[in-house]
Structures are given as structure tokens and as C-alpha cells.
Residue, then its C-alpha position, 0 to 999 in steps of 0.5 A: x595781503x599785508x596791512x599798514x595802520x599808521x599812528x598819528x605820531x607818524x603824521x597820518x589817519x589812515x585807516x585803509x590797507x596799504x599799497x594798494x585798497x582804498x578805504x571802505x566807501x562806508x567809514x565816517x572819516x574823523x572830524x577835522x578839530x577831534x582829539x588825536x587817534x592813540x597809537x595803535x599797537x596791534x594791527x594785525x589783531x584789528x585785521x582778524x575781526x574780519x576777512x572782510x573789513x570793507x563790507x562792514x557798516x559802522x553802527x551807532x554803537x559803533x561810532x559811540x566806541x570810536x568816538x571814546x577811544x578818541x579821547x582816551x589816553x591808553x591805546x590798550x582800548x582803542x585797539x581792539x575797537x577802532x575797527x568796530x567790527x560786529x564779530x568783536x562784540x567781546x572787545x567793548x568790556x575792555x574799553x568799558x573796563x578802561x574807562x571805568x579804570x579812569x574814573x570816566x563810568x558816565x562814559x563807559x555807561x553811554x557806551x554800554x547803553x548804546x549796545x544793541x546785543x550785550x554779552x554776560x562779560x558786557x554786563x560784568x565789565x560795567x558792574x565791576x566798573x561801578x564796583x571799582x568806582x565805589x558806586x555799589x548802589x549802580x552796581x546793585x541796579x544793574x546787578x538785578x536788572x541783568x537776567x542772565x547773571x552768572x558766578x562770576x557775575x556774583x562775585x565781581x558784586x560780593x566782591x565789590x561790597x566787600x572792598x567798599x567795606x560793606x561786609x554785611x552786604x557782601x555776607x548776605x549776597x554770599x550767602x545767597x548765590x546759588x552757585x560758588x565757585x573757588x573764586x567766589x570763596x576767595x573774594x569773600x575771604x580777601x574782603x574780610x582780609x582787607x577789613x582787618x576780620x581775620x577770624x571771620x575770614x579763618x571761619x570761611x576758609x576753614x568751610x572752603x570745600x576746595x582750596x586753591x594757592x590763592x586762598x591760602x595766600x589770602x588768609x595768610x595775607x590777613x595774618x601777616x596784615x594783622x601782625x599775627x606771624x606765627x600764625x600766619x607761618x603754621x599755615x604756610x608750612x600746611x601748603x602743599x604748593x606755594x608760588x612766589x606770592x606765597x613767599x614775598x607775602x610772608x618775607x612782607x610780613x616778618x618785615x612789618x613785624x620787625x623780624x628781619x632775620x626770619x624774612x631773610x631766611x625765608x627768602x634764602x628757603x625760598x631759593x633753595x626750593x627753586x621760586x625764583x625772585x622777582x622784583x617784589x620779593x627783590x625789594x622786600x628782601x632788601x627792606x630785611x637787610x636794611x633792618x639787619x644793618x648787614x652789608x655782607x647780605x647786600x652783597x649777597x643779594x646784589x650777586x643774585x640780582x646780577x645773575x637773575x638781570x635784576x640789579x639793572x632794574x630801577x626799582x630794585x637798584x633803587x632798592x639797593x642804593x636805599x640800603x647803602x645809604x642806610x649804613x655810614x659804612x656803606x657811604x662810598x658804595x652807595x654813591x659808586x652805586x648811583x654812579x653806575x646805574x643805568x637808569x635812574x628814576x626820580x626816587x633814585x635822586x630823591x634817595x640821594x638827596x636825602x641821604x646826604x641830607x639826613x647825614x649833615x651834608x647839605x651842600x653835596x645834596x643840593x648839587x645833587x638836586x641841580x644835577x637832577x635833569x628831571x627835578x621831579x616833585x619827589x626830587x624837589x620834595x626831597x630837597x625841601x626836606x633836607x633845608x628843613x632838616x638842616x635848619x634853613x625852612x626859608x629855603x625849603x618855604x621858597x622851593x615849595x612854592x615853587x613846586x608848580x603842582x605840589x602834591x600831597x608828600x610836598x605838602x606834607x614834607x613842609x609840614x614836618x619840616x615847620x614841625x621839626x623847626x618848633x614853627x608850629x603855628x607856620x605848620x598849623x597854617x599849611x596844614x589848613x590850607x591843604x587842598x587835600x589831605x591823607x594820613x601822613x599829613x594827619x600824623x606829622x600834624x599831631x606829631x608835630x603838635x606833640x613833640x613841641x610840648x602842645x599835647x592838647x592840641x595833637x590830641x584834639x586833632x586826633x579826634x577831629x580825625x577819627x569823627x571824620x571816619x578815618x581810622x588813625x594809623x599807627x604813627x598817629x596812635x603811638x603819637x596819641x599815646x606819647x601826647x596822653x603820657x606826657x599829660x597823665x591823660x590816663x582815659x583818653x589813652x585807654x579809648x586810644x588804646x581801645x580804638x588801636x584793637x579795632x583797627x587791629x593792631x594790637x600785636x604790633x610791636x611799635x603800638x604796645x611800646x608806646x602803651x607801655x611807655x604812656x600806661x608807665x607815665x599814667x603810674x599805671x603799673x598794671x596796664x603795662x604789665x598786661x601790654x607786656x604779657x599780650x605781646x607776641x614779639x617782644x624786641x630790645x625796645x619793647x624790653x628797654x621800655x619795660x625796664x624805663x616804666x619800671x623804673x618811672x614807677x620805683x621798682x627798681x628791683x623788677x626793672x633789674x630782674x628783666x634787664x638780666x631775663x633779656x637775651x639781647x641788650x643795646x646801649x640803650x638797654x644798658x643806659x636804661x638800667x644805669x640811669x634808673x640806679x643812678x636816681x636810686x642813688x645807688x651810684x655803686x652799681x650804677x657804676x659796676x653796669x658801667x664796667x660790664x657794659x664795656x666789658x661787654x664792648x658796648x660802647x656808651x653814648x652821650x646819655x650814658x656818660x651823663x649818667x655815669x658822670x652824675x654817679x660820680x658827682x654824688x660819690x666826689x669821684x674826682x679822678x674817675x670822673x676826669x677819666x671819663x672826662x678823657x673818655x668823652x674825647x675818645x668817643x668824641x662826644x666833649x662837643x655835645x651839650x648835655x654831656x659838657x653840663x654833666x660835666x660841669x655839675x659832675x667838677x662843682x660836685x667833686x669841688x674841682x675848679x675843672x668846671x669853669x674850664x670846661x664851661x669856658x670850652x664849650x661850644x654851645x650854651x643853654x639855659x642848663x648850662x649857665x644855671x649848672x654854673x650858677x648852682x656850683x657858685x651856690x654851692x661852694x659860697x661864690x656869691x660873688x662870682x654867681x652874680x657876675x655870671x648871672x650878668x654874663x647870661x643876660x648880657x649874652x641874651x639868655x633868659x633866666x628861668x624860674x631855676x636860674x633865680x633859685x639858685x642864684x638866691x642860694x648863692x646869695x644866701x651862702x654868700x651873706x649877700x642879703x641886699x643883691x639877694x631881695x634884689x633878684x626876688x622882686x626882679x624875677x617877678x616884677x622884670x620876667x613876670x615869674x612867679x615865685x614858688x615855695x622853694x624861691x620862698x625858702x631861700x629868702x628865708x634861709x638868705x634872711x636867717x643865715x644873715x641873723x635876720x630871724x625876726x624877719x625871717x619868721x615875718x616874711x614867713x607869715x606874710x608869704x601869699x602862698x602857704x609855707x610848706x616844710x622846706x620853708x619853716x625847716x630854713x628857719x629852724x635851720x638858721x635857729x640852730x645857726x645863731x643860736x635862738x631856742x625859742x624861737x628855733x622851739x616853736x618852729x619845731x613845733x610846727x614842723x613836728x605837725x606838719x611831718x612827725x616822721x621827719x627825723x632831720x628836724x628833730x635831730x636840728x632840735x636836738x642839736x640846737x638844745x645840744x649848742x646851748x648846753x641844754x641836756x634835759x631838752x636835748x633827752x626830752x627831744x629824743x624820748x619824742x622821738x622814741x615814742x613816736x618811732x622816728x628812726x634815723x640813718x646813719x650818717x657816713x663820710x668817705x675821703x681818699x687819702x692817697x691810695x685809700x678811701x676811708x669810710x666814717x660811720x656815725x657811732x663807730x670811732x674806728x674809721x673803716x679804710x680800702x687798700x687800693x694797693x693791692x696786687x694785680x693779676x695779668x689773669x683778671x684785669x678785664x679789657x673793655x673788648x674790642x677797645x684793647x683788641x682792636x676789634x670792630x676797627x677801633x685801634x686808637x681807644x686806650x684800655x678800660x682796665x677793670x682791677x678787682x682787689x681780690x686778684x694777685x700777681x704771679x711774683x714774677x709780675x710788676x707788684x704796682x699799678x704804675x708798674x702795669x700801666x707801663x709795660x702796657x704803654x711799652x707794648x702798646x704805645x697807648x695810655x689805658x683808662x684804669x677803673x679800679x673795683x674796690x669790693x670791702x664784704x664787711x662793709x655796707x658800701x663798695x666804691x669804685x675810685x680811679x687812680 
């Protein structure tokens, strides 16, 4: 006869059969104020505790079990008790493992109290119970007060020591079962695993009698969790059988490591051999894609989804939109995408938000956040975060606090936003406030603390962390070493990196990237070398930050030899190695990489022009600069800071008056920028014109710094203005509080002796409040040989030559000041110095480019050296900087680079002239091309690069 149990969502307590049994004489009816009964989901299971409900009494214990799944919130426990009929004792484990489940285990112990007869799975419900919970104390008593233990009984306690990690306690209970069973092997296996031991876990596994899919997924697990992926794959390739965990654990792992390609091939091997994916391997393969930056994959991938009835899941649709919004390219797929879905969780829109967010468009972000029906706090969460990205953490403050029950990831997202807009001390007073924190809070604290300049502090905080007994993860770590290298924290770097081995990340890429960078920062070669050599995986980054600590430490040739050892480069790559020959001062191949790089079709970004700009500023490269100049439009960085006072510096170097135009069309100023100016005022002698921009600079509320006065007094020094220039000394100190160093010291010297003022010059010297330095006396004995005074010029000399006797320009401005004077014997007298003590001096050289030729001046050569530039041009060699010229990777509207080496020829056929091939390529095209010309003399120490 059929039954009826009707829900207290339906309005009723019946728990009597329907139409026509009553309810049993003997059941305790609910207590009128008691917490509704949950829904009960299988009647008919309840119904087959007994072919006779009515007959049965309701024992204490009984109502006990009733009376819990009153009050808890999952049906899944009340079901199978709600009758509590005798023959169903093996029901009450799952109510005892689900209170257990919610924290609730006082309950769930009176429950197993209140049983008359308990069962071996009784006992191990309430012992996992305490295991799950952390009271592994509890656990242990009633472990030794139950008799009848059995296997699994002694598992479900190693294992439990083993999570808490209590692995010496799970060790000896292990070690002292009387029986094992493959699930007991594997318990002890995944603890070592979980603790990061992953040799002690090889050691058991190698002494497993019987292995099974679970155990080798869980050693693999713990090679894949230690970043140890070639391993982990020997192992994988060992196993007979694998099952879709198998797959996703090692797909995971390549992930985790950065080895996207090798995920995907994983998860396309995966396929071929039959597992069918689900929605975790869905998302994980999506994780490689979005590494990869391959949207064909995607689509791929989607294909699958829709055949398998994935792409409808929210997660892995989710997954999808995530991967969309990832790649610019991808944009309008991805909203068509968000568009479509059928369902939408709160990740969903939070991706959204965030999306148009992290791409500048706030605005469309929060009218996706009003659009958001829910508002969940992970939708509000990411919208606070984008009004902090976007420079508005008013808003983001206001919307925090309007989070009714903010959660930890609020929290923190208003931290880093703080962090991010340098409100360090509003971040500092969130942070402690937190109710409660994890280690994300931790790592945008000291994160924080770090990126703006407080490196102390983030490294106290990281150590405040670690007496806490929490193990930095790895953003706090490779913060702690950005932090010790910026301070030269040479020992607290090597415990940081010590305590980075024990928690077992010593083969993670991000970990030793930033031990190279801080060990090359400390001047600690060596340290980077091992780091490198350790590493297992070496990416671009790993090798771009190689080449930068190499090139830190000045050996520039070795950065070289492992730019060219790498396989594969990106622009930062190639900017690393460009900067590092540019600070060599060897602009010539600084210059070349620059032409290779775009024959390679890489296309430069914002730092590499600045760095190429400065090679031609040092090498008064005028029209290649201005090319590039053009270039900067093209590629659309002219509006970008650094790139418009590169070119400032780059115009006042080469003596072109392009750098006042340039600094009148910037958009943005800072401090670099109105000193780049004052610095070319100084420069060429503008005296005048420095001031009236130091006054412009004030007048639009911008500090000066200590930079700002130096050069400032260098303009006035050039400019003969000896007043003004006193003037700006005593205000830096008495107005700004600055304190002047040696070098502003020099330039009131070199201001004084320009100005005839020697005998002042020699006093201001002697009552400087700090000791003069070689730059100091060298102004002086400059501004001897200026006007004249060999006396005084001598004894200056003379102090020079003990403070550093290898110098040769002071013994060359000797020289040439007796020279001056006619004074020969002096000027022989000065160069046997030089000879005895074994000065040796550098030739001096100039270069000028007189129409379409660049002539070289060597000192003691009469004959001037010259480079032809109208040289023929072959068709054959002119190097296009593909895909520019070819149109490829969609970019038809950039001109040619063309590269022009000397040595080609022209067919006679051909136009003989560069203007001549600039034409018929503007004919053909419709394009104006950049022209780099390679001028490459054999004979000569030097080769230049000079556009036409």
C-alpha cells in the first residue's frame, strides 16, 4: 500500500501512511515551538526499515536521532532516521557523520552516547568525526576504549594524524596495525603527500605489497604538488590502468608548473585513449589554454563541451567566459558568450566585472554589476576591486561597507586596492581590523608594503607570519625576496630562501625567478648561478631573469652568450639585453639587436624605445631618433610617460630644439620630466630659459627634488649666473629641507671657478661641512685651466693625484693648463708622471655626419676616417621587419623597417639611390618606410648606425 510523507514545505507533519492508517498509538508527536522537520526526500527508503512501522516503540536513543535532525539543515540525515526503527541501527553513522560534518560533534557524541547497541561503523563514524574536526585527542580515547576495532578502524586514525599533520603519530599507529589494507597503504601515502614529504611517501609506495589507481594517483599527486613534473610523468607512463583522476592530476600539475603545451597534450592523449572529461578536467584544460593564449584551442575545446552536454555547465561555461576575457582578441566573444549562457552564477558576473575592469572600462563594468539580479558578495567584491583598479578607492571604500557580511576575499580585495593606490597606512588599518585573516590577506599586506618602497616593514610582517605557525605561500615568498632585494637584505634572503625548501618549493619556477632577481640584486653571483643551474623548468622568465642579474652584475658578455643559448625570446627578452648594452655604453650593438629584433617581427614596447632613444642620444643620432620618434606614433606609445622624457633627454642630447616641442605636447609631467628639461637647459648653457621652467614647475605644484637643484645649479653654472645660482643653494635646504650632497657641492664650485671666482671657490671647498670628494677639487682644477691660475691649478693637482693616482683626466687638464701657459718643461714633467705611475689614457674620438657621411676624428690621426652611405642597395638584402612589410599578424598600416647594409649591391638594372627605393616602395605600397641604414667600416674600431 502506498505511502505518503508529506514535507513541512507542503504545509504538514504527517507521518502516517495515506489514505487510510492512522499514525501509530506510540509516536511522540512534535513539540508545537520545535524547528521544522527538512524535507524528506526518500519515503519509500524509511518505508523498508519495517513491514510494520506501527508495532514499533520509540526508544530514548530514538527520539535523541529525531530530535537532531530537527535542527539540522541537510535532509540527507533525517531521512534514513526520522522513523528510527530498531532494524536500521546502520542509519545513525550517517547522521553522526553529518553532524560531525558541521562542526556540531557535542551533538553527534550525545547521539552515540545515547545508543544502547553500537556497531563497528558506529564507532568509526564518531572517531572520523573527530578526526575531520581536528580532535585527534578524542579520537585516540575512543579509538582505545572500542574493543572491537578493525582495519578500517585503524585507518580512519593514521589517517586523521596524518591530515592534522601529526605524521610521527600516524608513522607509529601504521607501523602498529596488525592488519593493512591497500586503503591503509594509501592513507599513510596521501598524508606524507599532503605535508609536502614526497620522498618518505616514495619510500612507502615503493614497499606497498599490492598497489591499486588510488595509489598511484597519490604519489603522482605529491610530484605534481611539489612541482617535480618529470617525475611525476615516469610514473604515470609506469601505470597499467589509469581513470580520469589519473589524467586531470597530471593535466593540474603542467598547469601549476607553467607547462601549458604539455597540459593540453595530455588532455588531447587523454581523449584519444577514451577517458571521457569531466567538469574538472574541463576546467583545468581551459587554465592551459588560457596559458597558451590560443583561442583556435578554445574553440576546440567548446566543440567538445558542447558534444559531452558541458558547455551549459556553469562552471565550465564559466571557465570559458574566464578564458575569453583573457585575450583582447576574444573580447566581443566573450560577451556574445555571457550572453548566451543559460545559467549564470555569481562567478559569472564577477568575471564580467572584472574583465571590463582590468581593461579600462569602468563605466561598462558597473552597469554590469547593477544588471547583477543577485549582487553577491563575489559580484560586489569585484566591483570594489575594479573602483580601486581605476583609481576611485572612495567608491570602492563606500561599497565595501555596504557589504552586509563581508568576507574574507572583500577584505582583502580592499586591501590591495588601498595597496595599489600607495594608501598604505588606510591598508595597514584594514588589515588590522580583519576579523579574521588567511594567506591572501597576508600576501597583499606585505605585498603591499613592499611595492611602495617600505621593504622593512613587509619584511616584518613576513615574520610575524611565520612565529604565527603558518608557512608563507608562494606570493608572500617571492614578495620577501623582491623586499630583501631592494634592501641588499643578503641573510634574511638566504633564511627566506631556506624556509622556501621546506615548504617544498624549491622547483617552483616563480620561487627561483625571484631568488635570481634578489641574490643578483645582493651582488651575489654565485647564488644566482646555483638557483639557475637547480632549476628544472627554466622559462623565458626564468631566462630574461638571468640575462637582467648578469647584466646588474657587469658581465655583460655572459648575459650575451645566455640570450643567444635561449630557444625562445619575448620582448622582454630582447629589451633586457638591449638595456644592459645600452648601460655598457655599447649603443652600436644596443642599436643592431634593435634591427634583429624587428627582423625577427617583435614588436618593441615602451621600455625598449626608451632604451634605443638613449642609444641615440649618446651616439647624436638625430634622424634615427626622429624615425623612431614617427615609430612611437605607429605603435601608439607617444602619449606614454617614460617614452615622451626619453625623448626629451634623447632631442637636448643631439641638440635639437624637438625637445621643447615634445615637452609642450605631453600630456603628463612628472618630476623626470621637468628635470629632463632643466638638464638639456644645462646642458647647451640656457641659463635663462632653466630658470623660467624651474619657476614653471612650482608654479604648476611640483616638488623639486634633490636632482632638480643639481642640475638647475649646472645651468646656472653654464650660464655665468653666479647670483641666482647661491640663491637656489641655500633654498633647497632652507626652503625644501634638502640636504645638499657632494655633487650639488661641485657645481657651486664649478659655478664659482667658471665665474673667475677661484679664491672663493678653493674657501667654499674648505668650509664645505662634508669632505670634498674628487668631483669637487676636479671642478676647481677645471675652472684653473679655465682662467689661467697654475698655482693654484698645481696644488689642486696635487691632491687630486692622492686621492686617485690612476685617473688620467686630471693629469691630462695639468698638462693642458702648463700647456696654456707655454710652460713645456711642466707639461714633459707631468707626462713622465704619468709614465712612471702607469696612467694610461684613451683616445679620444669625434664623429659629425656631413651630408650622407659620417666622419670619424681620432686623437693623433690627422687623416679623418669617412663612411660612405651612398652606397648601392640590393632588392636581395634589404631586411623587412616582417610581419610589418608583409602585413602579417593583421598589422597593414605600419611602414617598412628597412635594414641597408653597405656591403649589398644593386642589379644595374635596379634604382642606384635610396630615394630612388624609397619611391618605388611608396609607388607599390602607398606607405612611407622607416629606413635604418647599417653602416659596418672592418678597418675601424667603431660602426654606427645613422638614419637618412
Amino acid at each position: 500500500m502506498p505511502y505518503k510523507f508529506s514535507s513541512c514545505a507542503e504545509g504538514g507533519r504527517e507521518w502516517w501512511p495515506k489514505p487510510t492508517s492512522p499514525p501509530p498509538a506510540n509516536v511522540v508527536a512534535d513539540e508545537p515551538n520545535s524547528a521544522p522537520i527538512p524535507y524528506v526526500v526518500s519515503a519509500t527508503y524509511l518505508l523498508r526499515s519495517s513491514r510494520n512501522p506501527s508495532s514499533l516503540l520509540w526508544s530514548p536513543w530514538q527520539r535523541q536521532v529525531l530530535c537532531s535532525c530537527k535542527c539540522l539543515d541537510s535532509a540527507f540525515c533525517c531521512v534514513p532516521v526520522i522513523c528510527g526503527f530498531a532494524a536500521n541501527l546502520s542509519i545513525v553513522p550517517l547522521q553522526i557523520q553529518e553532524l560531525c560534518r558541521l562542526g556540531r560533534v557535542r551533538e553527534a557524541r550525545s547521539l552515540f552516547d545515547a545508543m544502547p547497541h553500537r556497531d563497528s561503523i558506529t564507532w568509526n563514524s564518531m572517531i572520523f568525526g573527530y578526526s575531520i574536526n581536528g580532535m585527534m585527542d578524542d579520537a585516540r580515547m575512543l579509538f582505545d576504549a572500542f574493543v572491537g576495532r578493525n582495519t578500517r578502524t585503524w585507518t580512519i586514525l593514521v589517517s586523521g594524524y596524518a591530515k592534522n599533520s601529526r605524521l610521527k603519530d600516524a608513522q607509529l599507529l601504521f607501523d602498529s596495525m596488525p592488519e593493512r589494507s591497500i586503503i591503509s597503504w594509501n592513507a599513510i601515502i596521501s598524508g606524507y603527500v599532503q605535508n609536502g614529504d614526497i620522498n618518505t611517501a616514495q619510500r612507502i609506495f615503493d614497499e606497498m605489497p599490492v598497489r591499486d589507481i588510488a595509489s598511484w594517483n597519490a604519489i603522482i599527486t605529491g610530484y605534481c604538488h611539489a612541482h617535480r613534473m618529470s617525475e611525476a610523468r615516469k610514473l604515470f607512463d609506469q601505470m597499467r590502468m589509469r581513470n580520469l583522476v589519473s589524467w586531470s592530476v597530471m593535466i593540474s600539475g603542467y598547469v601549476q608548473v607553467n607547462q601549458y603545451g604539455e597540459a593540453w597534450m595530455s588532455f588531447v592523449r587523454m581523449q584519444r585513449e577514451g577517458v571521457r572529461p569531466d567538469q574538472a578536467s574541463f576546467t583545468v584544460s581551459i587554465s592551459a589554454i588560457i596559458g597558451l593564449d590560443d583561442l583556435k584551442l578554445l574553440e576546440n575545446l567548446r566543440t567538445l563541451a558542447i558534444k559531452t552536454n558541458y558547455e551549459e555547465d556553469v562552471i565550465v561555461g564559466t571557465a570559458i567566459l574566464n578564458a575569453y576575457t583573457k585575450d583582447i582578441v576574444g573580447w566581443d566573444k566573450a560577451v556574445k558568450f555571457f550572453e548566451l549562457m543559460k545559467e549564470r552564477n555569481e562567478y559569472s558576473w564577477s568575471t564580467m566585472i572584472t574583465a571590463f575592469a582590468h581593461i579600462g572600462r569602468l563605466d561598462d563594468a558597473i552597469s554590469m554589476y547593477e544588471r547583477d539580479p543577485v549582487k553577491s558578495v563575489a559580484s560586489q567584491t569585484a566591483m570594489l576591486t575594479a573602483y580601486a583598479q581605476n583609481g576611485r578607492p572612495s567608491e570602492a571604500r563606500i561599497l565595501f561597507e555596504k557589504i552586509p557580511n563581508a568576507n574574507v576575499v572583500s577584505w582583502n580585495a580592499m586591501i590591495a586596492g588601498y595597496a595599489q593606490n600607495k594608501m598604505l597606512d588606510e591598508a595597514k588599518e584594514l588589515f588590522h581590523r580583519m576579523p579574521i585573516r588567511n594567506s591572501v590577506s597576508w600576501s597583499s599586506m606585505i605585498a603591499g608594503c613592499a611595492q611602495n618602497g617600505e621593504n622593512e616593514e613587509a619584511l616584518h610582517l613576513l615574520s610575524e607570519l611565520h612565529r604565527l605557525g603558518t608557512c608563507p605561500n608562494l606570493s608572500c615568498l617571492t614578495t620577501g625576496f623582491f623586499a630583501c632585494g631592494n634592501i641588499g637584505a643578503f641573510e634574511f634572503g638566504r633564511q627566506l630562501h631556506s624556509l622556501s625548501l621546506k615548504a617544498g618549493s624549491q622547483f617552483n619556477s616563480y620561487v627561483n625567478n625571484g631568488l635570481i632577481t634578489m641574490y643578483s640584486k645582493c651582488k651575489n653571483i654565485e647564488a644566482v648561478s646555483r638557483v639557475f643551474t637547480w632549476m628544472r623548468t627554466r622559462d623565458i622568465v626564468s631566462w630574461n631573469s638571468l640575462i637582467s642579474a648578469l647584466s646588474l652584475n657587469n658581465m655583460l658578455e655572459d648575459a650575451r652568450m645566455a640570450f643567444d643559448k635561449m630557444s625562445n625570446r619575448d620582448i622582454v627578452s630582447w629589451t633586457a639585453i638591449i638595456s644592459a648594452y645600452v648601460q655598457d655604453e655599447n649603443w652600436n650593438e644596443a642599436l643592431r639587436l634593435f634591427i634583429r629584433m624587428l627582423g625577427e617581427g617583435i614588436l618593441p614596447n615602451s621600455l625598449t624605445i626608451t632604451s634605443v632613444l638613449s642609444a641615440c642620444g649618446n651616439l647624436a643620432f638625430t634622424n634615427l631618433g626622429r624615425q623612431i620618434h614617427g615609430f612611437t606614433f605607429k605603435l601608439g606609445y607617444d602619449l606614454e610617460l617614460f617614452v615622451g622624457n626619453a625623448l626629451i633627454t634623447m632631442y637636448f642630447k643631439c641638440g635639437s630644439a624637438d625637445s621643447f616641442r615634445v615637452f609642450d605636447e605631453m600630456v603628463d609631467c612628472d618630476i623626470v620630466t621637468w628635470n629632463s628639461v632643466l638638464a638639456g637647459c644645462a646642458q647647451h648653457g640656457l641659463g635663462r630659459e632653466a630658470i623660467e621652467i624651474f619657476e614653471q614647475m612650482k608654479s604648476e605644484c611640483f616638488l623639486p627634488n634633490a636632482v632638480t637643484f643639481l642640475v638647475l645649479l649646472c645651468a646656472c653654472s653654464h650660464g655665468g649666473l653666479v647670483d641666482e645660482g647661491w640663491s637656489y643653494f641655500k633654498m633647497m635646504s632652507n626652503v625644501y629641507g634638502i640636504r645638499p650632497s657632494k655633487e650639488h657641492y661641485a657645481s657651486m664650485v664649478d659655478l664659482l671657478g667658471r665665474a673667475g671666482y677661484l679664491v672663493e671657490a678653493e674657501e667654499f671647498i674648505e668650509n664645505m661641512p662634508i669632505e670634498p670628494d674628487s668631483v669637487v677639487w676636479g671642478a676647481l682644477l677645471g675652472a684653473c685651466k679655465i682662467h689661467q691660475n697654475a698655482e693654484l691649478g698645481r696644488r689642486v693637482a696635487e691632491t687630486l693625484f692622492d686621492m686617485d693616482p690612476q685617473d688620467s683626466g686630471n693629469y691630462v687638464l695639468l698638462s693642458n693648463l702648463y700647456a696654456s701657459l707655454g710652460m713645456w718643461n711642466e707639461v714633459e714633467e707631468v707626462r713622465k708622471l704619468m709614465i712612471d705611475r702607469g696612467v694610461v689614457t684613451r683616445p679620444g674620438y669625434s664623429w659629425t655626419q656631413l651630408k650622407r657621411k659620417i666622419q670619424f676624428l681620432y686623437s693623433g690621426n690627422n687623416q679623418p676616417e669617412h663612411i660612405d652611405i651612398e652606397t648601392a642597395i640590393s632588392t636581395e638584402t634589404v631586411a623587412c621587419a616582417s610581419p610589418l612589410l608583409k602585413g602579417g599578424n593583421g598589422i597593414h598600416s605600419f611602414p617598412a623597417i628597412l635594414l641597408i647594409n653597405e656591403t649589398t649591391r644593386l642589379p644595374y638594372h635596379e634604382p642606384k639611390d635610396l630615394n630612388s627605393l624609397v619611391y618605388f616602395y611608396h609607388r607599390s605600397t602607398g606607405l612611407d618606410p622607416i629606413i635604418l641604414l647599417e653602416i659596418d667600416q672592418s678597418s675601424s674600431e667603431f660602426s654606427n648606425l645613422q638614419g637618412s
